[in-house]
Structure formats: C-alpha cells, structure tokens
C-alpha positions in Angstrom: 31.4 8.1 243.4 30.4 10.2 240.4 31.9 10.4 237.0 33.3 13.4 236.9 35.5 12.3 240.0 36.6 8.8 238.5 38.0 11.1 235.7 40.5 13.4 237.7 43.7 12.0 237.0 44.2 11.0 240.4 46.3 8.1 242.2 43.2 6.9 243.7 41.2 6.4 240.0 42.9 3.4 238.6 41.2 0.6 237.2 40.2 -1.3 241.0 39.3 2.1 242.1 37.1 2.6 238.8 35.9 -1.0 239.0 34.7 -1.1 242.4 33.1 2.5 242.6 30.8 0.8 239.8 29.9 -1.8 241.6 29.0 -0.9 244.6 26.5 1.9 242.3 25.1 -1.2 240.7 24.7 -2.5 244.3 26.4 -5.9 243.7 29.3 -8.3 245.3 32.2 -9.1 243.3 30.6 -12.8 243.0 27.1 -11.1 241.5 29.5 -9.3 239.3 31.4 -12.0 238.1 28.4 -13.6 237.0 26.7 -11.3 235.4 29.6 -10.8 233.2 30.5 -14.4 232.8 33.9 -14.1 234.3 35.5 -16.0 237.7 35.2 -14.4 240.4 39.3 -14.0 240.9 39.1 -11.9 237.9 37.3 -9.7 239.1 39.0 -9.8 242.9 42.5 -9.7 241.5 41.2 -6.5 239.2 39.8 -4.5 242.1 42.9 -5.4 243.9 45.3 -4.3 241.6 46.9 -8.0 240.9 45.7 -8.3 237.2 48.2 -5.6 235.6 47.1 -6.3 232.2 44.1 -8.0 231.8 42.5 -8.7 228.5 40.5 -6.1 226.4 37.2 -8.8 225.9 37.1 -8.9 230.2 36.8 -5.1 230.6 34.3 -5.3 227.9 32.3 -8.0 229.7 32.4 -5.9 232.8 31.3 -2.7 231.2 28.3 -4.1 229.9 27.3 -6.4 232.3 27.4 -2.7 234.7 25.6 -0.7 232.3 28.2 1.8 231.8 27.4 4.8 229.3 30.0 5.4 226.5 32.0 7.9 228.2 32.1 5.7 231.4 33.5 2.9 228.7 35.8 5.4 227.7 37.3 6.2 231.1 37.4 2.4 232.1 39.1 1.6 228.7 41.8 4.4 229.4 42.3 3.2 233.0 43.2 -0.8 231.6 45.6 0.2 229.2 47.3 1.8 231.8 50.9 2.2 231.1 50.7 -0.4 228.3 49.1 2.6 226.0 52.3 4.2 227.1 54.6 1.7 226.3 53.4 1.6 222.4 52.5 -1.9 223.3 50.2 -3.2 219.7 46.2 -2.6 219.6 44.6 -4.4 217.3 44.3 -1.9 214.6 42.1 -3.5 211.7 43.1 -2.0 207.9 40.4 -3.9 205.8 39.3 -1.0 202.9 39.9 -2.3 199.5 41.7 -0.6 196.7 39.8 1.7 194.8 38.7 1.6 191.7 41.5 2.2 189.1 39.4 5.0 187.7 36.7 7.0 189.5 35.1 9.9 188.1 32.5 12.5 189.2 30.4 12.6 192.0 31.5 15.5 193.9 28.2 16.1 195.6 27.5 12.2 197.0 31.8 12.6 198.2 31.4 16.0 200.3 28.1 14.9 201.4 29.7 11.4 202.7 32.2 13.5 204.4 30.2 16.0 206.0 28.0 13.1 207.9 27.9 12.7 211.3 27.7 8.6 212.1 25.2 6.4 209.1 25.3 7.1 205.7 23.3 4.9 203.6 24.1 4.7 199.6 21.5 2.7 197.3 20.6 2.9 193.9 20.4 0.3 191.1 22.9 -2.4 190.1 25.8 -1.2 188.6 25.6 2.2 189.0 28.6 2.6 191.2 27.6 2.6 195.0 31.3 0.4 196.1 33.0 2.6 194.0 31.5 5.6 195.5 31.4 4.0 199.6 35.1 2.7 199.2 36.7 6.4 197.5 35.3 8.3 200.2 36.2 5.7 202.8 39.9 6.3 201.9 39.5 9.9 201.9 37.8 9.5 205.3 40.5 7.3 206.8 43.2 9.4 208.2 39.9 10.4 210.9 39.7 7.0 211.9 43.1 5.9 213.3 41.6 2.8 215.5 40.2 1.2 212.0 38.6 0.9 208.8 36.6 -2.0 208.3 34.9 -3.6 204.7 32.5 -6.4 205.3 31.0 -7.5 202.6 27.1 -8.6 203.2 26.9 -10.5 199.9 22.9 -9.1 199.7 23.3 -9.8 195.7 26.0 -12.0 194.9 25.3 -15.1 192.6 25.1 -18.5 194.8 25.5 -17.1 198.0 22.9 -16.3 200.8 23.0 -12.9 202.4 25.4 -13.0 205.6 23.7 -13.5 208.4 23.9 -10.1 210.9 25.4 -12.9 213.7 28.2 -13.7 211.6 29.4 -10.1 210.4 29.3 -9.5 214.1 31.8 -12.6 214.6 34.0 -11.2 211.9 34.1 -7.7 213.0 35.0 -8.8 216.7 37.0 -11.0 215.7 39.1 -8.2 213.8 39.7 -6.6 217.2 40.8 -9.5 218.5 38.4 -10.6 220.6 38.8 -14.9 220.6 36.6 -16.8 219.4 35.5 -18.3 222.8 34.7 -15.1 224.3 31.9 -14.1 221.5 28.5 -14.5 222.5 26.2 -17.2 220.9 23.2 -15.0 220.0 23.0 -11.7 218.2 21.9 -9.4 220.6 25.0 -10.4 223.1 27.3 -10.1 219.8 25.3 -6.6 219.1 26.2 -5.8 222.8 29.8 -6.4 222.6 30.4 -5.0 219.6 29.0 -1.7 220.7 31.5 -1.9 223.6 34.6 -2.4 221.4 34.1 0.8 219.5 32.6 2.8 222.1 35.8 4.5 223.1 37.3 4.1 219.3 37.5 6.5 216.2 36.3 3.4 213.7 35.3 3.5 210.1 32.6 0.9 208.9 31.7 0.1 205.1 29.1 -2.7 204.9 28.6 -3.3 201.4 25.9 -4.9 200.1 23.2 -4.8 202.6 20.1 -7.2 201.9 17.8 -5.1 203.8 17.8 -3.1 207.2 17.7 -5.8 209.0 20.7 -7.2 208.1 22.3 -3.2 208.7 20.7 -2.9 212.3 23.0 -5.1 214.4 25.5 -3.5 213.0 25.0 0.1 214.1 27.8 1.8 216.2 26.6 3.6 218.9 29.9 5.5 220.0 30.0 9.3 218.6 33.6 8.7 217.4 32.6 6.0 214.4 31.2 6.0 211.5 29.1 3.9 209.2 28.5 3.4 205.2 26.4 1.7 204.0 25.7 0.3 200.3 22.3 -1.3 199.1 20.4 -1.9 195.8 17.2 -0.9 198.2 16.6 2.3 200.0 16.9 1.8 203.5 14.5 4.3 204.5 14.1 2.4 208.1 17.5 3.1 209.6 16.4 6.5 212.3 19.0 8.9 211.9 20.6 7.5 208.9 21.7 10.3 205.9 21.1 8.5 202.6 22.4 9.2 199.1 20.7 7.8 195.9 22.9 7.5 193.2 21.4 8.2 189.7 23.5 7.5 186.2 26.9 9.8 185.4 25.9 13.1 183.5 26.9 12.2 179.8 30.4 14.8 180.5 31.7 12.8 183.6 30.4 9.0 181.9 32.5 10.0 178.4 35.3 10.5 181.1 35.3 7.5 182.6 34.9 5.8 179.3 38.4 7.5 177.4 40.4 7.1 181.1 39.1 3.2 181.5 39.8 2.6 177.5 43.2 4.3 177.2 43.9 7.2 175.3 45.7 5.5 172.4 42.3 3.9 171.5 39.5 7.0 171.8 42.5 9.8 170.6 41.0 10.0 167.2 37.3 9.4 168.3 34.7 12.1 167.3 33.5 13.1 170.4 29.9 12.9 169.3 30.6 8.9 168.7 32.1 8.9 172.6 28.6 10.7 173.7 26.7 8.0 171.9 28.5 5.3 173.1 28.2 6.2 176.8 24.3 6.5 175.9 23.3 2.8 174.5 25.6 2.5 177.8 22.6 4.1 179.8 25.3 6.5 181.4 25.5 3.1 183.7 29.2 3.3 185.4 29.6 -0.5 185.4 28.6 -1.1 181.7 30.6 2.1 180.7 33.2 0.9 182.3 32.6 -2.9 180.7 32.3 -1.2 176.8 36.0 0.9 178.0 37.4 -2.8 178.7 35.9 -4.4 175.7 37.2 -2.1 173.7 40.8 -1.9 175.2 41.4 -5.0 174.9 40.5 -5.4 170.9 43.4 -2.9 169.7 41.8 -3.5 166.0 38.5 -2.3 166.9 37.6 1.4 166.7 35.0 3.2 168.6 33.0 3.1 165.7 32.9 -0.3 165.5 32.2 -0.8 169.3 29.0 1.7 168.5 27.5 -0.5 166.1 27.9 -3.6 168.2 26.5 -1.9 171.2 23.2 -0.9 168.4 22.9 -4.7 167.5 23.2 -6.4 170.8 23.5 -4.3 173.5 23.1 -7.4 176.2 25.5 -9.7 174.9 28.0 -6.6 174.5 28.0 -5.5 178.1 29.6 -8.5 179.2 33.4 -8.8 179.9 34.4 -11.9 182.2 32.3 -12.5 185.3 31.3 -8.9 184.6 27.7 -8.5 183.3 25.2 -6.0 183.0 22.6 -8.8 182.9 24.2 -11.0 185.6 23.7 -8.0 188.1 20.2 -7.3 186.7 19.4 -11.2 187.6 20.4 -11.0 190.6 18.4 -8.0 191.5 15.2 -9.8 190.0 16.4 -12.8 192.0 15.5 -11.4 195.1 11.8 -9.9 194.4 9.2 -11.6 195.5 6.8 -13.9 193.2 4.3 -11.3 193.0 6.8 -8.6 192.7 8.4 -10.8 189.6 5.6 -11.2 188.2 4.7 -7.5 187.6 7.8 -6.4 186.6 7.5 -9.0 183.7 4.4 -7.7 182.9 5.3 -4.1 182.8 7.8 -4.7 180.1 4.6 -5.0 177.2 4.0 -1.7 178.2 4.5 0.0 174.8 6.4 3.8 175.2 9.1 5.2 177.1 7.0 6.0 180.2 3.3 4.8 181.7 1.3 6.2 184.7 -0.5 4.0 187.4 -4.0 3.7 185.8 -2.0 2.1 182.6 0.2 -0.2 184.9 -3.0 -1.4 186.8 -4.8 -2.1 183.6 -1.4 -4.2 182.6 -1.8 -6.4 185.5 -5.5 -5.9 185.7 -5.7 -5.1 189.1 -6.9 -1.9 191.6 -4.7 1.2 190.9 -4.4 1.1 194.9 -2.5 -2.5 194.5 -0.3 -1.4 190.9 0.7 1.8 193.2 1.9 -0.2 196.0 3.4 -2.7 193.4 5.3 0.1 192.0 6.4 1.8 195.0 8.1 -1.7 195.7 10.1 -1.6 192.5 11.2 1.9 192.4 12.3 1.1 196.2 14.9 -1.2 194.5 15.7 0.4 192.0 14.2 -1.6 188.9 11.7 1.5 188.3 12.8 5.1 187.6 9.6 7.8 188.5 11.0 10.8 186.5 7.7 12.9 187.8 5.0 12.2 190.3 2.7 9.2 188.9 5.0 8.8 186.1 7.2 5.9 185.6 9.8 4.4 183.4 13.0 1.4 183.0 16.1 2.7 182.6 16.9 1.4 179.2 19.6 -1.2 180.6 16.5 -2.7 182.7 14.0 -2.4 179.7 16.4 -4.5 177.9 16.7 -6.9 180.9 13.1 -7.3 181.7 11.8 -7.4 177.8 14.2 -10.2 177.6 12.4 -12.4 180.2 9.0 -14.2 179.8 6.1 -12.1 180.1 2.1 -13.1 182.0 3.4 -15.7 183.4 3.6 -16.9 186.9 6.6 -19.5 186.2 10.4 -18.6 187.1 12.3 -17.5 184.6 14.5 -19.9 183.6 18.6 -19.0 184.0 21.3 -20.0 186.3 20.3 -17.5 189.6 
C-alpha cells in the first residue's frame, strides 16, 4: 500500500485502513505495535477495527512515530482521525501565547521584511537592550494571520536576574502541553519529548518565538521539522550553529528613527518645544540603544517639570545611574550579560576597559592581557560573539559607549568576581 493510494479519498482509506497498511510495511503485529508505541493493545485493535471513533490526538501521535511515518504520512493519518469531528467544528487546541507589543516600535524595516520573507528558523541576536523582543514579537503579530493552528512565546530566561536558563526538557513540556497533550502522556527524556513535539506540528501551520535563548543548545530541541511552521529566535549570542537558520544582527537605531522613538515614548507635550539638535544629543549619550532611549523617554515623561535640557545634562553627569527607571536598567542587563562569561572571558573584558582610545587592534589587546595575539584573537572573537565587543573594521575593535561605561565601572586585573547582586 503506497502513499499516494492511502491518500485517494476513498471509503476504504480511513484511519484502520491507514493504520494497518502501515503496519504490516513496518512488518509488525498489532501487539509489536502497541508496544512500541506504549499503548494497549485494544487500542490499537479497536482503531484498526473501526471501534475507537474518536481517539485522542497524543495516541495517533504515539503511533506515527513509533511507525516512522514521514511528515506527509503524519499529515494524512492526522486528517483521517479527525474524521468527521474536523467537520463538526468540534475545538482543536489552538494555542494564542504572543505578547503585546511594544507600545511604541519604530524602524527596522529591513530586519521586519527579512523576518517575513524566511522560510522555517530565523535567529535575532545582538547586545542587551538593543531591541531583539521588540523586533521577534512585532513581526510575529504581523506573521500571525499565516499561522492559524498557533503562535507560541516561551520564554527561555537565558539572561534573566536569579533564574537559571530553562532547561530544553521543560520548554518541550510546556509547548506540548499547550496542545493539550496530558501530562502523563509526555515522555521522561528529551529526545522522546523532541520526538513528540515534532509530531504535533508536523501537519500544523505553527508560529514559534523562543525568546531568550542561552545558547544553541538550549534552541536545538526545539526545532520544527514540519514545512508549515516557523521559528524565531532571540539571543544575546550569535547562534551561528543552528544549519539552515537565517540570522539577523541588530545594531543601534540610526540617530533619525532613535529621536523617533524617543518624542513618541516621551509624549509630544514634553519634546514640542525641544531644539531638535538637543533630541539628537540626547538619543547619543543614549548610545542610539532602544532600551535606554526608551528608559530616558520614560524618565523624562514622568517629571512634567523637567525639560529636555535638563534631562541632557543629567545624562552628561551620570549617564549609569540615569538609565534606570524601575526594574529597568541599562546596567542590570549589562550584568547579566557579564554574568554569564566565563572566568577567563570576565577577566579580559575587565582588562580591556584600561585600554585608553575609542578603538584598539589585537596586538594592543594581547599586550593588555599579556598574552599571544593567537589567544587575545580568540578572546575577542568570544566577546564580539556576545555582543560586549563592537569590530567596526577587520582587526579593529571597540565598546559601545553604554558597555564602556559598564565595564570601566567594574574592577580591573583582577581575577576576583565583581562584587553586585547577579
């Protein structure tokens, strides 16, 4: 019994029909079945046998797998157990989970089309703050109205203060778990949730954000494997190790779009009287940064006596302690981005903050840490991978002058943490 013939929309091709053609390909009994899906066997008699008329969604995924069906063969069984309940209207667990946007998103047209116009993983990374949630979450609403079985946020809490990355075994759990799939029916280790998971969605037009993401390895797990979904994916690191994955590294706002975003998040009753040169120098000592633009915007807002003039001059004494609104901090993100580095990692980054001048090559970096320019290169590479180093031309490096701030700020030559609440 080939495909092709299981899909004629014939009397004979109903889910028994389907269900035992399969099986006897696999060359196994209804008992060899039963076990290798984890089922009873009457299950799987009563389906073949027409007595089950609406069995449960996690079962047909238990058999698929366990007889190595391909994603279209998914598709057709899938079809062929919903049956006249599809018909019907009877509910599907549809999962909403996107988030509300941000109140006020500006710019990046090119990143939007581009997150569009991908076929299945998009990956977005680029340094705290500079708007990568934002970014994934706008163009997941825009993208929404293509997905009509889902759209799912998990958040992977790779850089959140106190809490551990989330384990790739428990976002499975929670994503199965919003299709309904009960609790006792999800597989113990990862690679049987992995399984599953790919099963669910195989036959499904499904949206996934994962925000967040630690590292690959937290992402891989995760991976759809049916054409019809898609994936997007935020990280402060590039994840260059995901095969076929598109990704999109965000840089700062151009001053035009950042002076935007400032006047729309502050209100126009506050900047209407503002020279604009003041707004373009305001959005600078910001770094162009969307979350400490945004934070300046707020401050400002919400002190009706101040004027923009006076939120300059604070931002040109104490740039730090002014980027802070709340639980909101330009710092507090850069922490937590330091938090995860490694000691040695740490350590040069420290050290690379007595560098004197706006930018420093390799040979000056390897004299800093007195070490081989072959070890400060690979150093480097590892900072700019997350973000903490700009390299505005080959061999040539640089802070962003939000970082500089952070990282002159913290203990330098030293191998000792750096004291703070991480």
């Amino acid at each position: 019994m080939t495909v092709e013939l299981m899909r004629c929309p014939d009397d004979d091709l109903s889910l028994g029909t389907l269900l035992r053609g399969w099986r006897e390909r696999a060359l196994l009994t209804q008992e060899q079945l039963a076990q290798r899906a984890d089922l009873n066997v009457r299950t799987v008699r009563r389906l073949e046998n027409r007595g089950l008329q609406q069995p449960r969604t996690t079962s047909i995924l238990l058999l698929a797998e366990a007889l190595g069906l391909d994603g279209e063969e998914r598709a057709v069984l899938a079809a062929a157990a919903r049956g006249p309940s599809a018909e019907r209207g009877d509910p599907v667990a549809v999962p909403r989970q996107l988030p509300a946007g941000a109140a006020v998103f500006v710019g990046r047209e090119h990143e939007r089309t581009a997150l569009e116009d991908t076929a299945t993983v998009a990956a977005i990374d680029g340094m705290a703050g500079v708007g990568k949630t934002a970014l994934a979450v706008h163009a997941a609403h825009r993208l929404a109205p293509r997905f009509p079985d889902g759209q799912l946020f998990v958040n992977l809490h790779g850089h959140t203060r106190g809490m551990t990355p989330v384990d790739p075994g428990d976002a499975l759990a929670r994503v199965l778990r919003a299709f309904d799939v009960p609790g006792e029916r999800i597989p113990e280790h990862v690679d049987d949730r992995a399984a599953l998971y790919r099963g669910v969605v195989a036959d499904r037009r499904v949206l996934i954000v994962l925000d967040d993401a630690a590292d690959e390895d937290q992402v891989r797990p995760l991976l759809p494997a049916g054409r019809g979904c898609r994936l997007i994916v935020t990280s402060r690191r590039r994840l260059i190790g995901l095969d076929g994955t598109r990704t999109l590294s965000l840089d700062v706002l151009p001053a035009r779009e950042a002076v935007a975003l400032f006047t729309r998040t502050a209100g126009p009753e506050q900047v209407m009287d503002a020279p604009a040169g003041v707004l373009v120098e305001i959005v600078e000592r910001c770094g162009r940064l969307p979350l400490a633009v945004r934070i300046a915007a707020v401050r400002l807002r919400a002190r009706p006596a101040w004027s923009v003039g006076h939120l300059l001059a604070r931002l040109t004494d104490d740039r730090p302690a002014e980027l802070t609104a709340g639980r909101h901090s330009v710092t507090a993100a850069l922490d937590l981005s330091y938090q995860r580095l490694s000691e040695d990692q740490r350590r040069v980054y420290r050290l690379l903050g007595s560098i004197v001048g706006a930018e420093f090559g390799v040979d000056e970096a390897a004299a800093v840490q007195g070490t081989t320019v072959v070890r400060a290169s690979r150093l480097l590479d590892q900072l700019l991978d997350v973000h903490l180093l700009q390299e505005p031309a080959p061999g040539r490096f640089r802070f962003h002058a939000l970082v500089r701030d952070h990282v002159r700020a913290l203990p330098h030559g030293t191998w000792g943490e750096v004291a703070g609440p991480f």
